[in-house]
C-alpha positions as a Markdown table, in Angstrom:
| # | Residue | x | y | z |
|---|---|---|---|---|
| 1 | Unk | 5.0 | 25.5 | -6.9 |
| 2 | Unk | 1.8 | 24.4 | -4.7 |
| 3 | Unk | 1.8 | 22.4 | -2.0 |
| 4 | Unk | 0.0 | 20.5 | 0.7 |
| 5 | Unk | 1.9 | 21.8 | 3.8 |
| 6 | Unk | 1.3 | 21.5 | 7.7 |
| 7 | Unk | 2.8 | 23.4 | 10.1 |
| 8 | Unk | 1.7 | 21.7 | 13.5 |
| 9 | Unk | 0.4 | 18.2 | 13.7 |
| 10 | Unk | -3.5 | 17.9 | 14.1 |
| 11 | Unk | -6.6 | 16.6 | 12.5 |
| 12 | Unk | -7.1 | 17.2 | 8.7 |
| 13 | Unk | -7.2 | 21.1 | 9.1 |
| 14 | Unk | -3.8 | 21.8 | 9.5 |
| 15 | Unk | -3.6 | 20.8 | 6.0 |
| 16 | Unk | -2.9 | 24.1 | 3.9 |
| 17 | Unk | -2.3 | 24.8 | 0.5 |
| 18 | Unk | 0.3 | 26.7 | -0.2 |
| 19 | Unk | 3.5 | 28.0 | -2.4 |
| 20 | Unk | 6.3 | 26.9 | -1.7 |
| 21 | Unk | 10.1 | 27.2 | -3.2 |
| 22 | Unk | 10.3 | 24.0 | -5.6 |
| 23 | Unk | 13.6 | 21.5 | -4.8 |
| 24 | Unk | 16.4 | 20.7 | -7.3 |
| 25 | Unk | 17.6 | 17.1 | -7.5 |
| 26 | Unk | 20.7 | 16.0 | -6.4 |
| 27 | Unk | 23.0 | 14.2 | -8.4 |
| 28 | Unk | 21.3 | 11.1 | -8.3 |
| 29 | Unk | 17.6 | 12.3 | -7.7 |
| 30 | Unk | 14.9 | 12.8 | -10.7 |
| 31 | Unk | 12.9 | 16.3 | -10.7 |
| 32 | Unk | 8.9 | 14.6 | -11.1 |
| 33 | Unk | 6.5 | 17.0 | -12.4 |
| 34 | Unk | 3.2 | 15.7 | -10.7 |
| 35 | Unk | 0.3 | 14.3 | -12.6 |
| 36 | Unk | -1.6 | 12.3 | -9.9 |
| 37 | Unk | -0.8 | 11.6 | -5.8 |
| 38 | Unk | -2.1 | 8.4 | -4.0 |
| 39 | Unk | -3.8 | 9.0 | -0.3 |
| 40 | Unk | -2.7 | 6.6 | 2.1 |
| 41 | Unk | -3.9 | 5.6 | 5.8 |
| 42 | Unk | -0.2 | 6.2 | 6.7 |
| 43 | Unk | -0.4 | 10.0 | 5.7 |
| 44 | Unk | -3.1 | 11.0 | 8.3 |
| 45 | Unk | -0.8 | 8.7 | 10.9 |
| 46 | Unk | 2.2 | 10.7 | 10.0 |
| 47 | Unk | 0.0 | 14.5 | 10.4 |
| 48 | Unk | -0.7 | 13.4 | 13.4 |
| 49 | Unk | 2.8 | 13.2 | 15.0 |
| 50 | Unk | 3.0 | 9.9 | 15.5 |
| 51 | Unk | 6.2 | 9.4 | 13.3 |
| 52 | Unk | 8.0 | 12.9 | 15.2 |
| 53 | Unk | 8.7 | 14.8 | 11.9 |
| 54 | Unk | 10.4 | 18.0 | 11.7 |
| 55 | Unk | 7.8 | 21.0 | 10.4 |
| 56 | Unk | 6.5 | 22.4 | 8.3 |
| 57 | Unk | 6.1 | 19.1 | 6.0 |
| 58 | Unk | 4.9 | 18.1 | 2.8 |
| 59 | Unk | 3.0 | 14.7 | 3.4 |
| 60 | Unk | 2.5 | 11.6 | 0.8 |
| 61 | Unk | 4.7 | 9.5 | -0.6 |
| 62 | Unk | 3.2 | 8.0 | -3.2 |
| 63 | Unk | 3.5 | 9.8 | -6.8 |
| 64 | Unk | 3.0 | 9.5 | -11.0 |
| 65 | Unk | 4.0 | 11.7 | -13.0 |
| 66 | Unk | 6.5 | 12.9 | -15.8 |
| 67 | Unk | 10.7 | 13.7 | -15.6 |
| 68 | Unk | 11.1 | 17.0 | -15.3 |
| 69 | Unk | 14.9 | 17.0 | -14.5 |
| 70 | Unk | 17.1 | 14.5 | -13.8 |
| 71 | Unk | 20.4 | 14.6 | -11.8 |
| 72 | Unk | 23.6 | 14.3 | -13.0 |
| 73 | Unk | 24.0 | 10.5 | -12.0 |
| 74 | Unk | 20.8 | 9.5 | -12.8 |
| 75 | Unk | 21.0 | 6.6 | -15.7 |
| 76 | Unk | 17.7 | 4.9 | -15.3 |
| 77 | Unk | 15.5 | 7.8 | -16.4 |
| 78 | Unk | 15.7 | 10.8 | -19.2 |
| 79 | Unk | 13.5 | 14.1 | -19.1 |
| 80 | Unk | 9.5 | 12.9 | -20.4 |
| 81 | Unk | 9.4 | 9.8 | -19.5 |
| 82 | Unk | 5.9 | 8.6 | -17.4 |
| 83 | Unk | 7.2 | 7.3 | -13.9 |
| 84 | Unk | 5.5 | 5.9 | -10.8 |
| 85 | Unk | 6.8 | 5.3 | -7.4 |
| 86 | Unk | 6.8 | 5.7 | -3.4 |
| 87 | Unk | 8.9 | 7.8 | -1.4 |
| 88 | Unk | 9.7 | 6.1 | 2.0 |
| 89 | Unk | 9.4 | 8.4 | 5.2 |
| 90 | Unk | 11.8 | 6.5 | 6.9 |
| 91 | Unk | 14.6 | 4.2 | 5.4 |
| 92 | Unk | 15.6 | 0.9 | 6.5 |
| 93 | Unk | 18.3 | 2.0 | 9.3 |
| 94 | Unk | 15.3 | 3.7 | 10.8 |
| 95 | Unk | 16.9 | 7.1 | 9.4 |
| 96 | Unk | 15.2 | 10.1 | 8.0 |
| 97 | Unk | 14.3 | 9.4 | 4.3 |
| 98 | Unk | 13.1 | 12.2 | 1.7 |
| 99 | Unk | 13.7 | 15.4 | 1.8 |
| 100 | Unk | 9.6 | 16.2 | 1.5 |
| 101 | Unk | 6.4 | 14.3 | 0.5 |
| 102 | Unk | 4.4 | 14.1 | -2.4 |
| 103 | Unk | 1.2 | 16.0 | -2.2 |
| 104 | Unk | 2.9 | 19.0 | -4.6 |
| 105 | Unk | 2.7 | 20.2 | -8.1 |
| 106 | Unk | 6.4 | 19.0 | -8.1 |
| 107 | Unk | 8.3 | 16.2 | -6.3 |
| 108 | Unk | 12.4 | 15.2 | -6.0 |
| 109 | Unk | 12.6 | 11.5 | -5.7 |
| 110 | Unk | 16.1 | 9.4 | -5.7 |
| 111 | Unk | 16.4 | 7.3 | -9.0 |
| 112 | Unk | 15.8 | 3.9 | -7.2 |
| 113 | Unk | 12.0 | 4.8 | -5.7 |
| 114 | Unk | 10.4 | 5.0 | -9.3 |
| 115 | Unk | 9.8 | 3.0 | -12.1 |
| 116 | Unk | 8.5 | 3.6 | -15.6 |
| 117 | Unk | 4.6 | 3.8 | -16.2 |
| 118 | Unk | 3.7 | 2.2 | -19.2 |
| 119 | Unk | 2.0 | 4.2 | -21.7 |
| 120 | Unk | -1.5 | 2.6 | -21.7 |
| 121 | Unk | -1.7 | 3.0 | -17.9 |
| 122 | Unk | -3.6 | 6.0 | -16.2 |
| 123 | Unk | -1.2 | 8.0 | -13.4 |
| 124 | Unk | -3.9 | 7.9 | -11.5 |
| 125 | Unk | -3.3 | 3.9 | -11.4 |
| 126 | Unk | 0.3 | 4.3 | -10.9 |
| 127 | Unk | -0.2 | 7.1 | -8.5 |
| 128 | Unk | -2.2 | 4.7 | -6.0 |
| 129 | Unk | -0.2 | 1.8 | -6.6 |
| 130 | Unk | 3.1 | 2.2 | -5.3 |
| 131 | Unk | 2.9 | 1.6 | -1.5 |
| 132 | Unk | 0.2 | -0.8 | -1.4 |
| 133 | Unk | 1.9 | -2.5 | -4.4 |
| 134 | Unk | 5.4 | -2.7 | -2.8 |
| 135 | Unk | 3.1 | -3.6 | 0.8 |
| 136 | Unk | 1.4 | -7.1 | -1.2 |
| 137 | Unk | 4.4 | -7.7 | -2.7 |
| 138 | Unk | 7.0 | -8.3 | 0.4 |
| 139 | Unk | 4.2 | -9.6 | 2.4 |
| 140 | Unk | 2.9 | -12.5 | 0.0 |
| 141 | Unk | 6.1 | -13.1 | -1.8 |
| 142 | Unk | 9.0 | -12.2 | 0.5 |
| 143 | Unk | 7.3 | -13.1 | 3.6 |
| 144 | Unk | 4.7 | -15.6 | 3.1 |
| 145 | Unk | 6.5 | -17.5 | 0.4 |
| 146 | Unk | 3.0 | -17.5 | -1.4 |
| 147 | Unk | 3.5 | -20.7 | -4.3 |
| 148 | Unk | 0.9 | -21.7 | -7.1 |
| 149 | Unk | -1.8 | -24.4 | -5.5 |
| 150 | Unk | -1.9 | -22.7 | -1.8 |
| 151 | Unk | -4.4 | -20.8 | 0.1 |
| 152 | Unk | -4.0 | -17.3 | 0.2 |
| 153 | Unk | -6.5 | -15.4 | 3.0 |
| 154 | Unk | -6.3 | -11.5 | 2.7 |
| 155 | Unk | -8.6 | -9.5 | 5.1 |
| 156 | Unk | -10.0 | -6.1 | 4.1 |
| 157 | Unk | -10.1 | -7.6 | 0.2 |
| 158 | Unk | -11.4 | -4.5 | -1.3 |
| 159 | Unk | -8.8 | -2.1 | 0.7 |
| 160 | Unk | -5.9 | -0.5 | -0.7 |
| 161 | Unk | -3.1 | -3.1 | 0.1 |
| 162 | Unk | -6.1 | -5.9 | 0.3 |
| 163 | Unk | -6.8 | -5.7 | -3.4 |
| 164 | Unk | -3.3 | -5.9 | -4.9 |
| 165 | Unk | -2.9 | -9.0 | -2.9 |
| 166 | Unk | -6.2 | -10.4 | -4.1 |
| 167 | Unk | -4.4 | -9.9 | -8.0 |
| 168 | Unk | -1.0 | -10.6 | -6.9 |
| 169 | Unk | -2.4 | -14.2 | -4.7 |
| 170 | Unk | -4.4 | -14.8 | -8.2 |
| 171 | Unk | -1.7 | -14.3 | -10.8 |
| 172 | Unk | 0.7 | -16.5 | -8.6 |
| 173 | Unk | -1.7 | -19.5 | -9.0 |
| 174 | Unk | -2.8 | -19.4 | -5.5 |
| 175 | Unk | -6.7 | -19.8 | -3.8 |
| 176 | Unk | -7.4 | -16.9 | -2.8 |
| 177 | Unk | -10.1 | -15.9 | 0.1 |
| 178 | Unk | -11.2 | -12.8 | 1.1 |
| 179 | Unk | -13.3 | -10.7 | 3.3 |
| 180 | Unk | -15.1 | -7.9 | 2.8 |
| 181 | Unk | -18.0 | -6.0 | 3.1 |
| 182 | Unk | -21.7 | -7.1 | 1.3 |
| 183 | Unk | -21.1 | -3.9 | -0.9 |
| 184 | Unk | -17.5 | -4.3 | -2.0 |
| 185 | Unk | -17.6 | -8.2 | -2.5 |
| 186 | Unk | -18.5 | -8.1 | -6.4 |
| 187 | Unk | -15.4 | -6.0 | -6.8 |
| 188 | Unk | -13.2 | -8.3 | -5.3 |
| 189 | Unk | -14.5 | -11.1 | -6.7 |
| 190 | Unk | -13.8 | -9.6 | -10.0 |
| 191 | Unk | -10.2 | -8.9 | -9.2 |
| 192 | Unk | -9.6 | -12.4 | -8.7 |
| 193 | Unk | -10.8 | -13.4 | -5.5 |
| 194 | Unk | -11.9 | -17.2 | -5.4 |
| 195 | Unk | -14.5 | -16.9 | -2.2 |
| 196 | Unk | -15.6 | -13.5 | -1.3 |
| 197 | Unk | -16.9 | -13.6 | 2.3 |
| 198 | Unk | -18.7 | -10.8 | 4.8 |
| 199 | Unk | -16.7 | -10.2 | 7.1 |
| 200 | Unk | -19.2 | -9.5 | 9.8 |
| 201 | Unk | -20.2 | -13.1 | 9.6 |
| 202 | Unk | -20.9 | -14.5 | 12.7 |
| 203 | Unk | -19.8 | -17.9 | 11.6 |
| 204 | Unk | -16.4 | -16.6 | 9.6 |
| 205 | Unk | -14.1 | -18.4 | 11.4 |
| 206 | Unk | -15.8 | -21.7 | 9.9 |
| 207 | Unk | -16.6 | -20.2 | 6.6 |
| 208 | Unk | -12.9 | -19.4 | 6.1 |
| 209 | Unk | -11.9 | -22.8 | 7.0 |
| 210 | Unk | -14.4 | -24.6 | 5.0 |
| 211 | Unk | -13.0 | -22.0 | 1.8 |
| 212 | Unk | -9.6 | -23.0 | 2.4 |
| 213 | Unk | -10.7 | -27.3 | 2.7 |
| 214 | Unk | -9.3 | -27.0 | 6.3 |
| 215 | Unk | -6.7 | -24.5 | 6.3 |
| 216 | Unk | -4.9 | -21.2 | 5.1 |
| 217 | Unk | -1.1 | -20.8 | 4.0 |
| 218 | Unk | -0.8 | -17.4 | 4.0 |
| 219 | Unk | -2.7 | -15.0 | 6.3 |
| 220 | Unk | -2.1 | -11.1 | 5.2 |
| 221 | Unk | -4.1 | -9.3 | 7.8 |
| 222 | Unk | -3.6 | -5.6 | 8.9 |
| 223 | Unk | -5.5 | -6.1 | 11.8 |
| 224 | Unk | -3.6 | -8.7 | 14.0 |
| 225 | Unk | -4.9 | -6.8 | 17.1 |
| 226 | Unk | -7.8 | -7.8 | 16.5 |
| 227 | Unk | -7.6 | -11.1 | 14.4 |
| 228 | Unk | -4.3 | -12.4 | 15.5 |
| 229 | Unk | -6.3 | -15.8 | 17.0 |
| 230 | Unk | -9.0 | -15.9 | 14.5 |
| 231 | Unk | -5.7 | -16.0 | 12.2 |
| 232 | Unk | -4.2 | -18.9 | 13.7 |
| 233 | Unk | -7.4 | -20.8 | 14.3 |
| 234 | Unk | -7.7 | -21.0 | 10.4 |
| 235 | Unk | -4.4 | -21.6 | 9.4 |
| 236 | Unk | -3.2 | -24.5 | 7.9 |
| 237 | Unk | 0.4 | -26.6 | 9.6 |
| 238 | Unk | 2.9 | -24.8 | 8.8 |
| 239 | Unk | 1.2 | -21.9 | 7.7 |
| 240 | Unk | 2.2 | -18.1 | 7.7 |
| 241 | Unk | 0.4 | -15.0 | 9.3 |
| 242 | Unk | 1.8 | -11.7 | 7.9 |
| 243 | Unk | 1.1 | -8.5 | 9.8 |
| 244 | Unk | 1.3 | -5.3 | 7.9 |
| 245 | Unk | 1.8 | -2.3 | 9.3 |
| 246 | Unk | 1.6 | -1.6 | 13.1 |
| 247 | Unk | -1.7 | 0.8 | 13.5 |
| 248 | Unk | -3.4 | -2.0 | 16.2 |
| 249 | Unk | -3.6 | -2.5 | 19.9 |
| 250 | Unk | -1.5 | -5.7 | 21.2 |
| 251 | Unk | -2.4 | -8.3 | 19.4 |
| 252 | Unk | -4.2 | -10.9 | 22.1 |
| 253 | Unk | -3.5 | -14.9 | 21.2 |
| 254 | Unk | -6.1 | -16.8 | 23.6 |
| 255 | Unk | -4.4 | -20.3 | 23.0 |
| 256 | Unk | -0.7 | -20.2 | 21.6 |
| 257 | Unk | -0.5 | -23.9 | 21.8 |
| 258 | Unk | -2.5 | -23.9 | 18.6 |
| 259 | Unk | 0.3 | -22.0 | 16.7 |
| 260 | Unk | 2.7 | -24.1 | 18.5 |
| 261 | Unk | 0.9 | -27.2 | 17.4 |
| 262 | Unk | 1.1 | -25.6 | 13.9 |
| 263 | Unk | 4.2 | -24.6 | 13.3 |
| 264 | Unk | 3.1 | -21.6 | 12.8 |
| 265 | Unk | 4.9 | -18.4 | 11.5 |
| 266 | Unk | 3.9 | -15.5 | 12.5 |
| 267 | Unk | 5.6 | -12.4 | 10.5 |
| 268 | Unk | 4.9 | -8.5 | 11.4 |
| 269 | Unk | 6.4 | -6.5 | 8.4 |
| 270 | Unk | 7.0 | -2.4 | 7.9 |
| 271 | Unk | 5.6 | -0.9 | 4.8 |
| 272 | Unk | 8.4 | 1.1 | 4.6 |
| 273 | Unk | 11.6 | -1.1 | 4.7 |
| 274 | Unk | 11.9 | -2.6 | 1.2 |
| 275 | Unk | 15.7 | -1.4 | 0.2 |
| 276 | Unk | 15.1 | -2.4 | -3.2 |
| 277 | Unk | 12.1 | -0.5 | -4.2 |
| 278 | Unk | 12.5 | 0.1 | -7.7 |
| 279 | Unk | 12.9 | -3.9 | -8.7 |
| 280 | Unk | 9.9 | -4.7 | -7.3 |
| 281 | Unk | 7.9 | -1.8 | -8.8 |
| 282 | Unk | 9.5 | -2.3 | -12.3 |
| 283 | Unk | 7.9 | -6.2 | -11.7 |
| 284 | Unk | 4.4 | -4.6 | -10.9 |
| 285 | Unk | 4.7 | -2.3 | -14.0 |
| 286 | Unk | 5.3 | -4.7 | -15.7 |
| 287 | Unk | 1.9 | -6.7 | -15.0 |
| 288 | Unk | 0.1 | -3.3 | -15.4 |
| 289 | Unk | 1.7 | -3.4 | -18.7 |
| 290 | Unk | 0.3 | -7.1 | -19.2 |
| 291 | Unk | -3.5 | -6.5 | -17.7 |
| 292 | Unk | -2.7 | -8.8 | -14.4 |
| 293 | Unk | -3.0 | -5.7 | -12.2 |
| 294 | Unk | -5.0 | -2.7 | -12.3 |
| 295 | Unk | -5.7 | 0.0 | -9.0 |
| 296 | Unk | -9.4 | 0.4 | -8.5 |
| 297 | Unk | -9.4 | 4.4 | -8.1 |
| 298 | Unk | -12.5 | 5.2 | -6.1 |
| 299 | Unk | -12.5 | 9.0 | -6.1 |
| 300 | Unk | -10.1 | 11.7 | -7.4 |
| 301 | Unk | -9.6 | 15.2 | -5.4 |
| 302 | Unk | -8.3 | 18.2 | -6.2 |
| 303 | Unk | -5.0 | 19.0 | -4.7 |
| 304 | Unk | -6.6 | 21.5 | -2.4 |
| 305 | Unk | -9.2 | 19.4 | -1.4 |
| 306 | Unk | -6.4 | 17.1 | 0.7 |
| 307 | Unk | -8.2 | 17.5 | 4.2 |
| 308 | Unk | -11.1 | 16.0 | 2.7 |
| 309 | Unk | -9.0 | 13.2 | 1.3 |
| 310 | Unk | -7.4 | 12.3 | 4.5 |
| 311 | Unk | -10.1 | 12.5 | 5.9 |
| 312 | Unk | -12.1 | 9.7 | 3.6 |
| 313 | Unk | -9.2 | 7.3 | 3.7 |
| 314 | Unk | -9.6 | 7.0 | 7.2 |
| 315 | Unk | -13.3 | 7.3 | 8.0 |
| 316 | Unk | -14.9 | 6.3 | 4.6 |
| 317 | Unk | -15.6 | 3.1 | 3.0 |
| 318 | Unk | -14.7 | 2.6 | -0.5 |
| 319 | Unk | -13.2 | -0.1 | -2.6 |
| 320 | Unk | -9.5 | 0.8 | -3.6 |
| 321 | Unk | -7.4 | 4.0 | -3.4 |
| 322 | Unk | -8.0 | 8.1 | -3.2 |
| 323 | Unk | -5.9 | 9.8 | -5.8 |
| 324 | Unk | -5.3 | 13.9 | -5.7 |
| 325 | Unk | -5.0 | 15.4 | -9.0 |
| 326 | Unk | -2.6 | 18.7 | -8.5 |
């Protein structure tokens, strides 16, 4: 089969295309033959040697696609059926996870890190949605306890994790405010954003407050580095900050009196340490299947066009997700 493979870590040009034996699955593993790949931010993180993978490697791990095979005790699935899901790189004991990545004609995946893709939904939808989906999820849900009737501020609205939240915030009952740029705002605001607001603002820090009539519930921010103050300045008592991921310097907090005098939670999360992936991706399937959810699919690549790809996720600024097509 072809494959996306790197045998050193490096900038996008280590990436090469090439063939490569394809894998069988275990006993309780599914056989994926590939329709559509999602790009992630974490990819070019993980090419770079920061996560001290064993090489050569096949990078991605989000995939949609059709059962090829299935092992021998798989139950969930049967050969043909459309299926969507992420393949952790690292598992929650902080142990090695999949075998390989996704960025192939073919990918193995165990049973419990895919779900069905309903039949009126693209794979290139499915393909980008499972790590940022999973990501909105924990964080608004899970971690910020997110209920109908609060205010819900997600930064970087029109980003890949930002705008699942934005839906996810919306369909809960929440208000939801977000930043973006002057470009991507109309998108947002179309996904279910209540206030869309520029993030280079000078004045943010009061528009945000003003949006939220004096304070925010749930902060998802991706940035705490460099917003972890701004994010308890606007937060309501009692409020929660969640921090995805961890690509940031320190964050810096000015005056942590102000979180003490609020109460404040402050909650970093992992993308990558949700043990029960398949539930919550058959409950965003399932609002794909309903029209609550959508992925906003900014560009599609070619499989061999993958250096390019990482390289746009990172520099580029586009509303949504990158998909490869193999």
């Amino acid at each position: 089969m072809r494959a996306i493979r790197y045998h050193e870590f490096g900038d996008p040009s280590v990436l090469e295309l090439e063939t490569v034996e394809r894998l069988s699955p275990d006993a309780d593993e599914v056989l994926v033959a590939t329709r559509a790949i999602g790009v992630n931010p974490c990819d070019t993180l993980r090419r770079q040697g920061l996560w001290g993978d064993e090489l050569p490697l096949i990078p991605g791990s989000d995939v949609a696609g059709v059962v090829e095979r299935v092992g021998e005790r798989v139950t969930r699935f049967d050969v043909g059926d459309r299926v969507f899901g992420t393949i952790p790189h690292l598992n929650v004991s902080g142990a090695r996870g999949d075998r390989q990545g996704t960025y192939a004609e073919f990918v193995v995946a165990r049973e419990d890190r895919l779900a069905r893709l309903p039949d009126d939904v693209g794979f290139d939808v499915g393909a980008g949605l499972g790590l940022v989906g999973i990501t909105a999820w924990r964080a608004l849900l899970h971690f910020g306890d997110l209920e109908p009737g609060q205010t819900c501020l997600v930064h970087g609205g029109s980003g890949g994790v930002g705008h699942v939240a934005v839906q996810l915030a919306a369909t809960l009952g929440a208000t939801v405010v977000a930043t973006a740029s002057a470009d991507h705002a109309p998108t947002v605001a179309e996904l279910g954003a209540d206030v869309v607001l520029d993030y280079r603002r000078d004045d943010l820090r009061d528009a945000v407050t003003d949006a939220a009539s004096g304070g925010v519930d749930v902060v998802l921010d991706h940035m705490l580095g460099e917003y972890a103050q701004f994010d308890i300045d606007v937060s309501a008592y009692g409020g929660t900050v969640v921090a995805i991921g961890g690509n940031y310097d320190s964050p810096v907090i000015e005056d942590l009196t102000a979180a003490i005098g609020k109460d404040l939670t402050i909650q970093p999360m992992d993308m990558f340490n949700e043990p029960n992936i398949d539930v919550v991706l058959e409950r965003l399937a399932h609002l794909l299947d309903v029209g609550r959810l959508t992925v906003e699919v900014a560009r599609t690549y070619d499989l061999g066009d993958a250096a390019e790809a990482q390289r746009a996720v990172v520099e580029d600024s586009f509303p949504g997700k990158l998909v490869l097509v193999p």
